[in-house]
N, C-alpha and C positions, 0 to 999 in steps of 0.2 A: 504494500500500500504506500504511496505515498501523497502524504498530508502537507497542504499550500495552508498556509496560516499569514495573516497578515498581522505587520509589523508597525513599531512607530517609524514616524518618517525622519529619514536620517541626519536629517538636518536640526531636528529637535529629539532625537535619545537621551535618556536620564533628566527630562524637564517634567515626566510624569506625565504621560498625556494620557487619554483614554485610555482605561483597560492597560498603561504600560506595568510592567513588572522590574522598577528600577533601583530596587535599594540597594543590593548591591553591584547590580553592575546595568550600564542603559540597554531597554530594549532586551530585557533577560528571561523576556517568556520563553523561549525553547528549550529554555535549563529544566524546565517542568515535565518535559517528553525525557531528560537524559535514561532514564532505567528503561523505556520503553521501547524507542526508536534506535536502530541502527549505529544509524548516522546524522547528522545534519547541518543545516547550511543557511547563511545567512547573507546575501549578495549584496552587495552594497552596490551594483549600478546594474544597467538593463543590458550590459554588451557582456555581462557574467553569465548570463542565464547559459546562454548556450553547454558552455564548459562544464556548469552546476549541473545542469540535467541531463548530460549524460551520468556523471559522475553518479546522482544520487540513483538511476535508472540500474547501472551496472550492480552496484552498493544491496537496491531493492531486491532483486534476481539471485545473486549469484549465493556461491555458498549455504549457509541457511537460509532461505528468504525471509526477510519481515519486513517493517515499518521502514521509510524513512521521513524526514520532513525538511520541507523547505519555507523557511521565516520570511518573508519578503514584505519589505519596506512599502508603505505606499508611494513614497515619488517613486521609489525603482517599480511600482505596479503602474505608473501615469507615466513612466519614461516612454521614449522611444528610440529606438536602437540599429542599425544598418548591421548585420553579423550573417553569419555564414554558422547558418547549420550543418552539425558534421553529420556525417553516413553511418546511421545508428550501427550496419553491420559493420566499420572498421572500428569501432567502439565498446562493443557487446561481448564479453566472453561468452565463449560458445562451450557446451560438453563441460560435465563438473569431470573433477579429479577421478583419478583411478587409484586405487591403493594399490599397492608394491606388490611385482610378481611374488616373489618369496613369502612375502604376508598370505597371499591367497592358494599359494602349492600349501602352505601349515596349515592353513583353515580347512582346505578340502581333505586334509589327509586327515585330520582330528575328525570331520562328518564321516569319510567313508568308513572311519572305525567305530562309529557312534554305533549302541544297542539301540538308547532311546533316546534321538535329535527331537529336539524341539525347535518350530521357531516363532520367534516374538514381532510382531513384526506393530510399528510404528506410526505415528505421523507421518515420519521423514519416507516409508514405504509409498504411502501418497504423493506426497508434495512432488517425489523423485521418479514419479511414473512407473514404480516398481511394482506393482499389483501379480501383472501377470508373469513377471518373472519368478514372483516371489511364491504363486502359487506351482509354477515350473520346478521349481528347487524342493516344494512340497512336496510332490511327484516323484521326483529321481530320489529322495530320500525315504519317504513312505514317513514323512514326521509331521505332526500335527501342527495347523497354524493356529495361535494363539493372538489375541489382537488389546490393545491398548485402547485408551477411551477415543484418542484421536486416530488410532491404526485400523475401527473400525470400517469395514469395504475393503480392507486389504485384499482379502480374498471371499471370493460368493460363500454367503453364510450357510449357503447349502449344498456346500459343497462337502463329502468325505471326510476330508481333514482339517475342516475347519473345527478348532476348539473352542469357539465362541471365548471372552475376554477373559484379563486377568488384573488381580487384584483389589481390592476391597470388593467394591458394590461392583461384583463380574458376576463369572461362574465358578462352580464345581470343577470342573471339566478342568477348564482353561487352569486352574491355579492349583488340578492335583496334577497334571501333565507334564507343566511346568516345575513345577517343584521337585518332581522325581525325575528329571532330563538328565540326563549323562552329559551330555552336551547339546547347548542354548546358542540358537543363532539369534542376535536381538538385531533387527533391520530400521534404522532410524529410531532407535527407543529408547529414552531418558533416564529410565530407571525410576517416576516420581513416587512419590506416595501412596500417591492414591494407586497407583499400576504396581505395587510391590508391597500392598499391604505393611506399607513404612520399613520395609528391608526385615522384619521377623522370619525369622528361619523355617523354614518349612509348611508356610502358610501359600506364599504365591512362587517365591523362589527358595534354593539353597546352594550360592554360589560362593565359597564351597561348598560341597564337593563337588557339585554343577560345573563344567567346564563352559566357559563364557566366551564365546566367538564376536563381537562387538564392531557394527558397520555403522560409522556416524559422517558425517560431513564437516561434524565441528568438532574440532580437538579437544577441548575443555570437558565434553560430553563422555567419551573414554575412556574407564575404569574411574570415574569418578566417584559413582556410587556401590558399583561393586569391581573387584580385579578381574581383569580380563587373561585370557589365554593366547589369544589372539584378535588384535585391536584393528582393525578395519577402518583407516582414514579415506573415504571419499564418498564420491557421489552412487549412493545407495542401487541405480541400477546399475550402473559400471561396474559395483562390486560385485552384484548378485549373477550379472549377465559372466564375469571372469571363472564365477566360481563355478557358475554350473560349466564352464568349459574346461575347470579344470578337474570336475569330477567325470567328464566325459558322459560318455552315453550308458542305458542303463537304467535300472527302476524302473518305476510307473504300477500302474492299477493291477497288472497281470504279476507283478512280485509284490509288491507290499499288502494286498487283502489276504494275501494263504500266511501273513504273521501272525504270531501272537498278539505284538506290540500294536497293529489294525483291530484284532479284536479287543482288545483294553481298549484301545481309543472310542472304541463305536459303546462299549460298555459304559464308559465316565459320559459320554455323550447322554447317552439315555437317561444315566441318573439324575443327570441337570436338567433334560428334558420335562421328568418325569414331574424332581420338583417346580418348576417353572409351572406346570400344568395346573395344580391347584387353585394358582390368581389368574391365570389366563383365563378358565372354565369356568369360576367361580360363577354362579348364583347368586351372591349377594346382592344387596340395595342398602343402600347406596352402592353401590361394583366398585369392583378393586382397580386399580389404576393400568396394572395388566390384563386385565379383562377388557377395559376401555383402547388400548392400543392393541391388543386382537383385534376388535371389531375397527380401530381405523385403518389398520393395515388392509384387513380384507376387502378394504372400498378403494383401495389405490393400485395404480400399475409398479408392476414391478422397479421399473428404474425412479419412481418416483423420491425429490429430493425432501429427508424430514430435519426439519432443524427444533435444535433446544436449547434453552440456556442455561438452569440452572435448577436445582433443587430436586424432590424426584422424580419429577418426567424426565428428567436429565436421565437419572440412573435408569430408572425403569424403560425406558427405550433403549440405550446401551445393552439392558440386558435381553429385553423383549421382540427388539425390531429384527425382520431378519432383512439384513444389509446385502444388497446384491452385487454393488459396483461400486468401486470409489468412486470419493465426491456426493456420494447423495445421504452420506449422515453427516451434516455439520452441526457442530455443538463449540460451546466456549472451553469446553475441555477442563484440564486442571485448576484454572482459574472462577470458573461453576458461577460463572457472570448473570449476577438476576438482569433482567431488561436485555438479552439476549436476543432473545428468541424475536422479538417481530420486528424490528432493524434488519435482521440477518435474513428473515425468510423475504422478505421483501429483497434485499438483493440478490439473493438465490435468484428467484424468479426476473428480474431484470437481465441476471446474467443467463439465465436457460429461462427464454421464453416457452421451449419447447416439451416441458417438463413439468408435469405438478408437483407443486410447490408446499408442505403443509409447517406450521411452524405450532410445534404442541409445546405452551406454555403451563405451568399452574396459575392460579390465582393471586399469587404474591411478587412473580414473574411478570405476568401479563401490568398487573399497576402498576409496573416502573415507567411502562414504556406504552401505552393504551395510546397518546397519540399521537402514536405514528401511522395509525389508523387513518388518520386522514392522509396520509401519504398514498396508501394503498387507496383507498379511496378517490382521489384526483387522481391518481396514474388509471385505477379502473383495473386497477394489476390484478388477476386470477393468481393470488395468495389464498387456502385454506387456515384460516386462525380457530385450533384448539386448545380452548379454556377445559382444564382438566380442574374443578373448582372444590375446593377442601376445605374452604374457609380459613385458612391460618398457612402460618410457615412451617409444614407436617415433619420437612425433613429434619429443620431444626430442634422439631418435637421431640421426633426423634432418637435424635442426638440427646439432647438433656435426658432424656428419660433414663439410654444404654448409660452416660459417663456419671451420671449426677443420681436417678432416682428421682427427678420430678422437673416439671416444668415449670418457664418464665416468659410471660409477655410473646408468646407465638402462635395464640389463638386468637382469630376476630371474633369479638364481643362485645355485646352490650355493658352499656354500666349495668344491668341487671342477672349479668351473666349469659343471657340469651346468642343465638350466634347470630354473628351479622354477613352479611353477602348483598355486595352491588349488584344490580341485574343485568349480565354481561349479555346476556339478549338485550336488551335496551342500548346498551352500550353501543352496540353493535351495529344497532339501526338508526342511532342515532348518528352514527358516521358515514351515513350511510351505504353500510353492506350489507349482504344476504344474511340474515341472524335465527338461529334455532338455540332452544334449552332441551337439552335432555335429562332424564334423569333413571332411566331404563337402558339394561345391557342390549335388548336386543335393539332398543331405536337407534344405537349408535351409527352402526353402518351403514342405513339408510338414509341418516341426517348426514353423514359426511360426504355419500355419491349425491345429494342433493348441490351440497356444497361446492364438489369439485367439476357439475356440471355446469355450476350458474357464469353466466359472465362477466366477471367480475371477482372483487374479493369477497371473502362469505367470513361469519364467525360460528363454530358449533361451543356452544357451554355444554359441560357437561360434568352432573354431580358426581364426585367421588368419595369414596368413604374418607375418614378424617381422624377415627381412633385405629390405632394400632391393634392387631397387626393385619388387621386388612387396608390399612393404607400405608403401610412400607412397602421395603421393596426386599426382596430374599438374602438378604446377609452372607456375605461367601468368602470372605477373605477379614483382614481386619484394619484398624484402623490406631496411632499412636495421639490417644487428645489426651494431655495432662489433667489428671483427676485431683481438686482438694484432698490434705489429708482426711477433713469431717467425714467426707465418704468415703469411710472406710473400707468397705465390702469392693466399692471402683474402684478405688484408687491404689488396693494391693494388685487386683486383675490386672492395672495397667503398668505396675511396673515390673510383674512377674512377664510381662509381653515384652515390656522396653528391653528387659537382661536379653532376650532371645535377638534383639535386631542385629542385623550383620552390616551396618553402613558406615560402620565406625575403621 
C-alpha cells in the first residue's frame, strides 16, 4: 500500500499550522507511521517526485511487501514541475531471491528422510504465489499441509492433505500433526502466538525434537522464535519450486494413500471433523455461530471472497470456512482489528468485481465501522454484510471467564440489566441496502442467496447465541495471558503452561 498524506507547507514547518505535529521537530507527522510503514519520504519540491516514487514503488513490492508513505507538502502538491518519468521496468526488481544451492540439497535430503514431514505453510505462501507449489511438495512428500491464520487458501481445504490450521483457536488435526512432525517445512510463517499456541511444547509445535526446515524472505524472521535446521533465505516460490527439483520426481497419490502416516492423517482429520460437527449441526436458538456460517457458506460459490476482522467470527471462520483458493479468506490476522471487516470487504469487491464479496462481522465489529455503509451504498457495490449479533464482546467474555473466573463490562445492557441490540435491519435500510433479521438456522441460507442476488449491497442480521459454550468457538490449542495471583486456580494453570514454552 502506499499512503499520500499531506503535509505542512514548507515554507511554514514548525509554525504549527493545521493539524501540524511540531514539537519536536516541523512537519513531524510521518514519525507517527515509523512502526508501521516501510519506508518513507518527505519531498521537498515537485521535480523529487519522480525519483520518490519509484523508490517508495520498489520499497512497497519487493522483499516482504507492506506499507509505504509519502508526506507531501502542499506547495510541492500546487507545484509544477517539467521531469522525465523513468521506465518503471528499468526501475523494478524483478524475481525475489533464491536461497543457496547447498541450503536447498540439506533441506531436500532432511525431507527425503523424513517419516513424518509436515508443512506449515504461511502468509508469505500467498503473498509469494506459492499455493500450488506448495500443494506440489504436499504430493511428492505424502505430508500434511497445515495452514496459519493468514496461510489460510494455501492449499484447497478439501483437498487430502490439507490439515486445516494450527495453533490456539485452529484445529485438532492441524496442531496434533504438527506437533508430532519429525520434520517441519514452515513456508512464509512467523512463528506468532497465536499460530504456536505461545511456543508451549507439544501443544501446536515441539521444535525440538521437530527438525525445522524455515523458508522466509526476511532475515530477522529465521530461527527467531524457534532454531532452525535449515534456514531458507528467499522468495518463498523460488525456494519451494528448487526444492521440489531437488527432491526430483517421485511420490504423489498412488505412494503416499497405501501409508500408515495417510491413514493417521485422514484419522486426526475426522476427529476434528467430527468435533466441528456439533456447532455446525446444532439445533439450537438462538444457533451457534458455526451453524450460522454452514448455512452462509452453503449460499455462496465456491471461489467466493469472505473477509473478517476481529473477535469470533474471526476464529470461527478460520476454523469453519472451507477455503478453496488463495486470496478469498482475508482477515486482519494476528492483529484481530475490530472495524475490519466492512472497509476490507468493500475493497475486496472493488478489486474482484467479479467475485462475491461477503464481509461477516459481529456486532461489536460491525459498530466501529457501520459507516462505511454508505460507501457501499453510493458505489451500489454488490458487498454481502453479515451481522453475526450476540449482543456484547462474547470473545472477550470469553476470555475473562477461561483466565479470571468472571466477567467485566462486555455485555450490552440496560441500566436494568436487560440486553440491549440496535436494529441492524434498520440500520441497514436506512443506508440504504437490501436488509433482512434472522433469527432461525434454517432462514439463514435463504436470506443470504437473497442477499447475494440483489443489486446492490444487502445486510443479513442474524441472532447468535451469546452465553457460553454455544457461543465460542472449539478451543484446540492454547493461549499465554498472564493470570492475577487472587486467581489462584488460573493463574497456577498458566504458569504451569508458561514453564512448558520453548521461545526462550
Amino acid at each position: 500500500m502506499l499512503l499520500v498524506t499531506g503535509s505542512a507547507h514548507t515554507y511554514m514547518r514548525g509554525h504549527g499550522l493545521l493539524q501540524e505535529v511540531e514539537r519536536r521537530h516541523g512537519a513531524d507527522n510521518a514519525r507517527v507511521f515509523d512502526p508501521i510503514v516501510k519506508e518513507w519520504w518527505q519531498p521537498s519540491r515537485t521535480d523529487e517526485l519522480p525519483f520518490v516514487l519509484h523508490r517508495a514503488w520498489n520499497q512497497m513490492v519487493s522483499g516482504r511487501p507492506g506499507p509505504v508513505l509519502l508526506d507531501l507538502p502542499m506547495d510541492v502538491q500546487a507545484d509544477a514541475a517539467d521531469v522525465t518519468i523513468p521506465d518503471p521496468e528499468q526501475r523494478e526488481a524483478h524475481n525475489g531471491a533464491r536461497p543457496s544451492a547447498a541450503d536447498i540439497e540439506r533441506a531436500a535430503r532432511l525431507l527425503a528422510e523424513a517419516d513424518r514431514p509436515v508443512i506449515v505453510a504461511g502468509g508469505g505462501a500467498i503473498t509469494a504465489e506459492a499455493a500450488d507449489l506448495v500443494t506440489a511438495l504436499a504430493e511428492r512428500l505424502g505430508a500434511p499441509v497445515a495452514t496459519t491464520w493468514m496461510g489460510k487458501g494455501a492449499i484447497d481445504e478439501t483437498h487430502e492433505l490439507n490439515a486445516w490450521s494450527v495453533g490456539d483457536t485452529a484445529s485438532t488435526s492441524g496442531n496434533r500433526l504438527a506437533a508430532t512432525a519429525d520434520v517441519l517445512i514452515a513456508v512464509g510463517c512467523r512463528f506468532t502466538d497465536w499460530s504456536s499456541s505461545s511456543w508451549r511444547r507439544g501443544v501446536t509445535y515441539a521444535i525440538p525434537p521437530t527438525r525445522l526446515i524455515q523458508i522466509d524472505v526476511d532475515p530477522r524472521e529465521i530461527g527467531k522464535n524457534y532454531p532452525v535446521e535449515v534456514g531458507l533465505l528467499g522468495d518463498a516460490r523460488a525456494a519451494v519450486a528448487d526444492l521440489l527439483e531437488a527432491l526430483g520426481p517421485g511420490g504423489g497419490p498412488t505412494a503416499y494413500r497405501s501409508t500408515a502416516y495417510f491413514e493417521e492423517i485422514q484419522a486426526r482429520k475426522t476427529e476434528w471433523e467430527d468435533l466441528k460437527r456439533a456447532k455446525q449441526r446444532s439445533a439450537a436458538i438462538p444457533m451457534t455461530q458455526a451453524r450460522a456460517l454452514f448455512e452462509v457458506q452453503a449460499a455462496t460459490a465456491p471461489d467466493a471472497i469472505v473477509v473478517t476482522g476481529a473477535g469470533l467470527p474471526q476464529s470461527i471462520v478460520k476454523q469453519n470456512w472451507v477455503t478453496r483458493r488463495p486470496r478469498t479468506h482475508l482477515t486482519s490476522g494476528g492483529f484481530s482489528t475490530m472495524g475490519f471487516t466492512l472497509p476490507a470487504a468493500i475493497g475486496a469487491r472493488l478489486c474482484r468485481p467479479d467475485r462475491q464479496v461477503l464481509g461477516i462481522a459481529g456486532d461489536g465489529d460491525f459498530l466501529q465501522t457501520m459507516q462505511e455503509l454508505a460507501a457501499a451504498a453510493m458505489l451500489d457495490l454488490p458487498v454481502v454484510f453479515v451481522v453475526l449479533n450476540n449482543s456484547g464482546w462474547i470473545s472477550i467474555k470469553g476470555g475473562q471467564t477461561n483466565f479470571f473466573g468472571r466477567t467485566a463490562a462486555v455485555d450490552f445492557l440496560h441500566r436494568d440489566g436487560s440486553i440491549y441490540s440496535p436494529d441492524y435491519q434498520a440500520i441497514g435500510a436506512a443506508f440504504g441496502l437490501r436488509a433482512e433479521h434472522v433469527d432461525h438456522p434454517d432462514a439463514v441460507r435463504p436470506a443470504v442467496e437473497r442477499a447475494l442476488a440483489a443489486d446492490g449491497p444487502a445486510l443479513v442480521a442474524i441472532d447468535v447465541a451469546r452465553e457460553l459454550p454455544d457461543a465460542g468457538l472449539d478451543k484446540t490449542g492454547w493461549w499465554d495471558a498472564p493470570v492475577p495471583e487472587f486467581h489462584a486456580e488460573q493463574h497456577a494453570a498458566q504458569l504451569a503452561g508458561r514453564a512448558e514454552e520453548q521461545h526462550r
